[in-house]
N, C-alpha and C positions, 0 to 999 in steps of 0.2 A: 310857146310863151310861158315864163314863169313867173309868178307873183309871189313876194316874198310876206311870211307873215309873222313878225317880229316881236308881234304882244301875243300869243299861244296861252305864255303863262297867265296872263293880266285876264282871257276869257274862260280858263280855266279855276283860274279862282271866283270868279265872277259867278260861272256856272253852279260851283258848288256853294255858296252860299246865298243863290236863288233857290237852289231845291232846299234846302232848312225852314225857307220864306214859303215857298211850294207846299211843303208837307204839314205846317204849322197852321197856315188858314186853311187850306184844302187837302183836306187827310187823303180822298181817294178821287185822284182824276186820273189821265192819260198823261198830263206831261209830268207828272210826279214818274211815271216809266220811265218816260223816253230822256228824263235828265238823271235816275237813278241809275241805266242801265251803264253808261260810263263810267260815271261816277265811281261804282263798285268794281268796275271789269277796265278800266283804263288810267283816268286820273292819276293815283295814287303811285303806280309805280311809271307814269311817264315822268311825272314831276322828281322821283328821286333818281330816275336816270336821268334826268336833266343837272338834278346838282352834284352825281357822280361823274358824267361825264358831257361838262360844257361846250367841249371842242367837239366840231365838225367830224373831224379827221379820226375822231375814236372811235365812232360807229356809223354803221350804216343808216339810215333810214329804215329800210326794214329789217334789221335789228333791234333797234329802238323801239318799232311797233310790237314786236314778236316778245320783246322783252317786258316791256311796259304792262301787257295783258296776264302774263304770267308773275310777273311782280308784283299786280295790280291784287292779286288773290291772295299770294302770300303775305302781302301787307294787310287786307283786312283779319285774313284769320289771324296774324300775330296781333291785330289790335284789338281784336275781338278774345284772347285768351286772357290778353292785360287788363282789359275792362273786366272782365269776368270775374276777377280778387279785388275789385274794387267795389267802394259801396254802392254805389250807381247799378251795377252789375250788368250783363250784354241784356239792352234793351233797344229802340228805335232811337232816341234821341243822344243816348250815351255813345253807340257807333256812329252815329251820324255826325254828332258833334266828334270826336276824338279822330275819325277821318277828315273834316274838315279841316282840324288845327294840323293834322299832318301835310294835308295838300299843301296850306298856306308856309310852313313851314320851309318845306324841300322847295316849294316855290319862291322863297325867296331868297334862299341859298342858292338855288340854281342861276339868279338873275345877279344876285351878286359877282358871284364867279363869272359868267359870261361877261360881265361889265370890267373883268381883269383880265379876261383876252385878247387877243388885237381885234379890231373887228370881221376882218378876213377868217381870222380863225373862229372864232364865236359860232355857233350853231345856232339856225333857224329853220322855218320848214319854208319849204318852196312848193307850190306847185305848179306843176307843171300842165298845161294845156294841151291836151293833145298825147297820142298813144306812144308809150314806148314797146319798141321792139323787144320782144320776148327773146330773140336768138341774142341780143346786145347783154341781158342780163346775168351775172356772172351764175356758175352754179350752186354757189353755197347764198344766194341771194333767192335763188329761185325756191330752194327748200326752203327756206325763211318764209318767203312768198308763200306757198302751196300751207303751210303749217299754220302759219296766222290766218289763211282766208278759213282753214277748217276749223280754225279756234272760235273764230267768231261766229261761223255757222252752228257751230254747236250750243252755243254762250246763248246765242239767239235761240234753237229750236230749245233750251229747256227753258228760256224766260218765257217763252210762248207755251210751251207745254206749259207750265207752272200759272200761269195765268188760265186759257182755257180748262184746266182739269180742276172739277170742283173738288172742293176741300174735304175730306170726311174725315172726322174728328175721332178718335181713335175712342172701340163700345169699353164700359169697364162698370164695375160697382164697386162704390166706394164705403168702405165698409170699416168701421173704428170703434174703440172701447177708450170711456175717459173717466179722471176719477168722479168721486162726489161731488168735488167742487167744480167740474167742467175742463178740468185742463188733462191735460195728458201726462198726469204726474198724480205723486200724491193717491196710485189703490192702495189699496188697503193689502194688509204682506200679513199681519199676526193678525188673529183672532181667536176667539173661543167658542167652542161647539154649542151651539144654540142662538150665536150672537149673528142678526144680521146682516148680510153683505147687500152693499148696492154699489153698483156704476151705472155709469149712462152708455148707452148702447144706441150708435148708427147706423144708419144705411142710406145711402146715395144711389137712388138709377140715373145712371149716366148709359144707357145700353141703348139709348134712341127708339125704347119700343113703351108702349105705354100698358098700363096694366098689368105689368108683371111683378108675380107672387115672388116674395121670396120667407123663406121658417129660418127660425136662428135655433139649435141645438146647443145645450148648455151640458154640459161632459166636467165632469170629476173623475180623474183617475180611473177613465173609462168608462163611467156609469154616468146615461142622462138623467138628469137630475130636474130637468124644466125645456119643454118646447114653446117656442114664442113665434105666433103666427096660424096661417097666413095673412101676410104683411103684403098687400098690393097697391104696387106705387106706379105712378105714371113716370114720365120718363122727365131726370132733373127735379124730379120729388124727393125730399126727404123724410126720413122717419129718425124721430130719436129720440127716447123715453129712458127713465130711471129701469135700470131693471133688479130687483132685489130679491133674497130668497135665503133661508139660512141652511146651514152645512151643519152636518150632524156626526162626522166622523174626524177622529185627533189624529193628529199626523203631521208630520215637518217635509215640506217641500212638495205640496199637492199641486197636480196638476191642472187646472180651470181651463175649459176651451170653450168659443162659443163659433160652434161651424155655421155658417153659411150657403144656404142651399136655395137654387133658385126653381122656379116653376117647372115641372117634369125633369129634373136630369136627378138623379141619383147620386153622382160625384160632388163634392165641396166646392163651392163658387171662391169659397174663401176661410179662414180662419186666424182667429186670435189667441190668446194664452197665456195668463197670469200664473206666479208661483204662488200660493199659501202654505203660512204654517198655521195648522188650527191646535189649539191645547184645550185642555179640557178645563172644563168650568172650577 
């Protein structure tokens, strides 16, 4: 028994502009899944083999399928490069919408062009009721077969991985030097010997552990000049204070560092480094 289904396109556009509806009022359910998992991994590139090739007789069924899945992927990531140089830039609702306008797009190229076919010739999906013989199917069908069912197994074991596996947010400290006025601009480059320098000096634990020390070592052309700390911050604390102190030695192109050393380890967590030229008073 075969039933034919003639609006494909008409519940494919349907679909993807329920999940927009989906993910707008209800940011985190189950069917925001189960309508995004197509979505990203079929949609997209069925609907542009449908307005590349409208006739029946140009591809198989499971070509079509085999194809669609793999097109489906290269069409997000090219939309997702394009969005990326735009001001929007690759976010949820930027991909989400720019996939959208393409579904609807290739969808309705595709339905134009079918409607300039004979009907006979036009392509629709049918299916079928009941098993077809595996010995009946050709063998470049069969690859087709065998290749998409493991696409899909796989598409599925990592949306499942990705789902069950908790998320861990990558450890770091974040660690910055800004000028006097707060911005990242604007230190201070000439001065004169005795004359005071200040910046504002950060620290961010982002390391997920709490209570941890961290000294800032202030270095002049090799020589510590000022230790600041023990600085012990919980985790997602910040610390960030003016730090000032004057320089007593003239010279054009000194080198300023302020390392970064956290609780017990000996090696620099991190470092920064301003040029000065100091002249003499």
């Amino acid at each position: 028994m075969r039933i034919k289904l003639a609006i494909e396109l008409l519940a494919i556009d349907f679909i993807s502009i329920l999940l927009i509806f989906v993910i707008s009022i209800l940011p985190a359910n189950a069917l925001r899944i189960i309508l995004g998992f197509p979505f990203i991994l079929f949609f997209p590139g069925y609907t542009l083999i449908a307005a590349l090739f409208p006739r029946k007789t140009e591809l198989s069924g499971t070509e079509r399928a085999a194809l669609s899945f793999g097109l489906s992927i290269a069409v997000a990531l090219l939309i997702g490069l394009v969005i990326n140089y735009t001001p929007w830039g690759i976010e949820l609702y930027s991909l989400l919408s720019a996939l959208t306008v393409f579904i609807l797009l290739t969808s309705l190229v595709a339905w134009h062009r079918r409607l300039r076919c004979p009907s006979e010739e036009s392509f629709s999906i049918a299916l079928n009721l009941g098993f077809l013989r595996w010995t009946a199917i050709s063998h470049w069908d069969k690859i087709l077969s065998i290749f998409l069912i493991l696409l899909i197994l796989g598409a599925t074991g990592s949306l499942a991985y990705a789902l069950v596996t908790p998320k861990s947010s990558e450890k770091f400290t974040e660690f910055y030097v800004l000028g006097p006025d707060g911005t990242a601009e604007n230190y201070p480059k000439e001065l004169v010997v005795g004359e005071e320098f200040t910046v504002i000096l950060g620290i961010v634990n982002h390391e997920h552990e709490d209570s941890l020390a961290y000294r800032v070592e202030i270095v002049i052309q090799g020589e510590t000049v000022n230790v600041i700390g023990p600085l012990v911050l919980d985790n997602e604390e910040r610390w960030e204070n003016e730090v000032s102190f004057i320089l007593q030695r003239a010279g054009k192109g000194q080198k300023l560092e302020f390392i970064l050393y956290k609780q017990g380890e000996d090696s620099p967590s991190g470092s920064l480094h301003l040029w000065l030229d100091i002249k003499e008073g």
